[in-house]
C-alpha positions in Angstrom: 0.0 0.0 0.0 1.2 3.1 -0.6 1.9 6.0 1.9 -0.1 9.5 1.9 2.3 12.0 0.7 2.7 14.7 3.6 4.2 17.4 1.6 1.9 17.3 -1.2 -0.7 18.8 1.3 1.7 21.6 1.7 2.4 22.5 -1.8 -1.2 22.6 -2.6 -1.9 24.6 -0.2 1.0 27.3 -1.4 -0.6 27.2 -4.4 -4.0 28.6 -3.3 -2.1 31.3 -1.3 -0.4 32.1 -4.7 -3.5 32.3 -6.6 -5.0 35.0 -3.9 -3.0 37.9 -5.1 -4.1 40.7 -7.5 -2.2 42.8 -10.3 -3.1 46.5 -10.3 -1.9 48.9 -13.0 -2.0 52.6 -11.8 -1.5 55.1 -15.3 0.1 58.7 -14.2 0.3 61.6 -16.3 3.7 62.6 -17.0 4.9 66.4 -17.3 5.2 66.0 -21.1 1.6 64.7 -21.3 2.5 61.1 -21.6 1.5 58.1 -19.3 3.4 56.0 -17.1 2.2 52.8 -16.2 3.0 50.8 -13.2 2.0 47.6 -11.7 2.3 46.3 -8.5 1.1 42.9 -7.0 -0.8 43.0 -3.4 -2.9 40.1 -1.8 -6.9 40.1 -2.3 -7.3 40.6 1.4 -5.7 44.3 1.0 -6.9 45.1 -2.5 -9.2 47.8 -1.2 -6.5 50.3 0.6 -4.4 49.7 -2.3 -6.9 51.0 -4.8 -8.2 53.9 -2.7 -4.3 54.7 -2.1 -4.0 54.6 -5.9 -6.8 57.2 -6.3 -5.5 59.6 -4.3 
């Protein structure tokens, strides 16, 4: 019979950590009137302050 892998458990559960994050792309005027773009990864759980952060 074969043995229940203990560290599978643990890399699956990474995984969903992983998969929990959010990309935001914030677009900022420049002096010379073109836009910069940046992007920045944050975790679902703090999506909210980033955004309103972003907006001000």
């Amino acid at each position: 019979m074969a043995k229940k892998q203990s560290f599978g458990d643990k890399v699956l559960k990474q995984k969903a950590e992983s998969k929990k994050m959010a990309k935001i792309v914030v677009a900022e005027k420049k002096e010379n009137g073109q836009f910069r773009f940046r992007s920045k990864i944050v975790h679902v759980d703090t999506l909210q302050e980033e955004l309103k952060a972003a907006r001000a």
